[in-house]
C-alpha positions in Angstrom: -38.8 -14.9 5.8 -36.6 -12.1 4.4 -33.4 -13.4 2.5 -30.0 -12.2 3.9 -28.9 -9.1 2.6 -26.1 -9.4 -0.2 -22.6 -7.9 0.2 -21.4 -4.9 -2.2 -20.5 -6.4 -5.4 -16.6 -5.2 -5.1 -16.3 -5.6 -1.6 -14.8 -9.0 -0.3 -17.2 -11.0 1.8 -15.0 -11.4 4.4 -12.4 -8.7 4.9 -10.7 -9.3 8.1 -9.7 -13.0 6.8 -8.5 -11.4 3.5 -6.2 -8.8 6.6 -4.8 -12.2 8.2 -4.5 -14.0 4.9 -2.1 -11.1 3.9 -0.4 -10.8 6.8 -0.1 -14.6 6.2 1.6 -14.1 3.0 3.9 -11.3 4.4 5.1 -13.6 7.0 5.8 -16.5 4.3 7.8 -14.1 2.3 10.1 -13.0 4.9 10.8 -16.5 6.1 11.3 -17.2 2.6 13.7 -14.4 2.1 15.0 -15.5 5.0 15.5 -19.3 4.2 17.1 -18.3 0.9 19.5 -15.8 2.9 20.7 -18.8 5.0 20.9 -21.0 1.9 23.2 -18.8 -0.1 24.9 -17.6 2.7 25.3 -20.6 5.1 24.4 -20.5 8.2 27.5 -19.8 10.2 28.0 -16.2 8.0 24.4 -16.0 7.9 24.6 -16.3 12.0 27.9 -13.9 11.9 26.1 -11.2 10.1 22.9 -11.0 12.0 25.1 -11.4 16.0 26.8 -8.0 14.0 23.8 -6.2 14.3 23.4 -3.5 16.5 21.6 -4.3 20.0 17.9 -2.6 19.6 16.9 0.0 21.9 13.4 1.3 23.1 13.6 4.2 20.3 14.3 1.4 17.7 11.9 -0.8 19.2 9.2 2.2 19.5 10.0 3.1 15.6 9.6 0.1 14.4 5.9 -0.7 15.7 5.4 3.0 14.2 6.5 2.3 10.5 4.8 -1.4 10.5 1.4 0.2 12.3 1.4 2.7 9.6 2.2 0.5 6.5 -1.0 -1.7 8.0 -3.1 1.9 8.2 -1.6 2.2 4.8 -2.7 -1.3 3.1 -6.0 -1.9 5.4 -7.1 1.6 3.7 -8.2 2.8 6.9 -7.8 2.8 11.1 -11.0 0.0 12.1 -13.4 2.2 14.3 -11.4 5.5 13.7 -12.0 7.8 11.0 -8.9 7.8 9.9 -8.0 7.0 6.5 -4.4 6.4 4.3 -3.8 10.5 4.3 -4.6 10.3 7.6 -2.5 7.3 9.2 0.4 8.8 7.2 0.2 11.9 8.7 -0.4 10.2 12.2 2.9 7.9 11.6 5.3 10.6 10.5 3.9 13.0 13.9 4.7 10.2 15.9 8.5 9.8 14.2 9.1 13.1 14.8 7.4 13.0 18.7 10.2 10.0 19.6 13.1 11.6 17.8 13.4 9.3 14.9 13.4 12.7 13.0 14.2 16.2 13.7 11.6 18.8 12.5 14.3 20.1 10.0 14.3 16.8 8.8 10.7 16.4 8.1 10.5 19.3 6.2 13.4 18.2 4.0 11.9 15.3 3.2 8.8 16.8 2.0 8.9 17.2 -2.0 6.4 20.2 -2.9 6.9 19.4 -6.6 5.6 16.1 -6.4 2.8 16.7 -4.2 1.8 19.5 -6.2 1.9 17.3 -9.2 -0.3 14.9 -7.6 -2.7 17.3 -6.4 -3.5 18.3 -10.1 -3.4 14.4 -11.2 -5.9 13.9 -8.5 -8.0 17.0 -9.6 -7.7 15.9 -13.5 -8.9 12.6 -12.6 -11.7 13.7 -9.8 -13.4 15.7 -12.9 -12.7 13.1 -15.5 -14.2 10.6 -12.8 -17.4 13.4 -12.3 -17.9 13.4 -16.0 -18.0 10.0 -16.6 -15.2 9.3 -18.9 -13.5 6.3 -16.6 -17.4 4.5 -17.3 -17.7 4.8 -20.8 -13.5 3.7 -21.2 -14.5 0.7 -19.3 -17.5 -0.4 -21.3 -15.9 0.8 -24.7 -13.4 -2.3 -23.8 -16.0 -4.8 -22.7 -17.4 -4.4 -25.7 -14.3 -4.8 -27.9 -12.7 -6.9 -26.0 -15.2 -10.6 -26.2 -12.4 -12.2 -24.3 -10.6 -12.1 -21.3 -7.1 -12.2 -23.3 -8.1 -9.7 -25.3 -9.7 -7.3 -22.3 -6.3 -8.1 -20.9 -4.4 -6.9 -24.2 -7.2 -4.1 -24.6 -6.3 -2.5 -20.6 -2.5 -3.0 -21.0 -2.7 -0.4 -24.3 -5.3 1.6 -23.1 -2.8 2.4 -19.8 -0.2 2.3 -22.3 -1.4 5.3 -24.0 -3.2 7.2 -21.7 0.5 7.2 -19.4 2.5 8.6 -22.4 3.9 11.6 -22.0 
């Protein structure tokens, strides 16, 4: 009788718990937030501030499922059964801002920064050929084998991003 087949060793064995586990969390922090606003507030200015806040209105309603739909594209990774990944979803969610007038094309294209996108693309490139060559591999079990415990691995990773972020 063949034996089940065993999950990836870095992927969780159960992914779509881990998705409503986090959005668990999420919800606990905001009614946290929430619970210490009220506390340090009170609640009859906690009540006067939020009746002050402006009615919403289809567009607000229609941006909002945008931004959180996209910031779940964003931390799932990727779309389920779409190939669409995080480059992807972000590009999808700011095409859809600008299609319901959140943004005016003008002010898409002021948002974009071309000097931090094209220092990104050569970080990505540096590390796709430092990846390729097999440097990240031989970093990691260098400090497994200094490193006999997990305090010291800990220690070991800390300086080892310490000085391979300095300028």
């Amino acid at each position: 009788m063949p034996s089940s087949p065993e999950p990836a060793p870095n992927r969780p064995r159960h992914p779509f718990l881990t998705l409503w586990l986090g959005i668990l969390v999420a919800i606990i922090v905001a009614g946290s937030a929430a619970l210490a606003a009220v506390a340090i507030l009170g609640l009859g200015e906690f009540l006067s501030l939020v009746s002050r806040l402006p009615t919403p209105t289809p567009q607000t309603a229609a941006v909002g499922a945008i931004f959180a739909a996209t910031y779940l594209v964003l931390a799932i990774g990727k779309l389920p059964y779409y190939r669409l990944d995080r480059a992807g979803g972000a590009l999808l969610g700011a095409s859809l801002m600008i299609g319901v007038g959140a943004l005016s094309l003008d002010e898409a294209y002021r948002a974009i920064d071309f000097d931090a996108i094209t220092l990104l693309l050569g970080m990505m490139i540096v590390v796709a050929n430092l990846r390729l060559s097999g440097f990240f591999r031989r970093a990691a079990d260098w400090l497994a084998d200094v490193a006999r415990r997990p305090i010291f691995l800990l220690a070991a990773v800390a300086a080892a991003t310490g000085l391979f972020s300095r300028q």
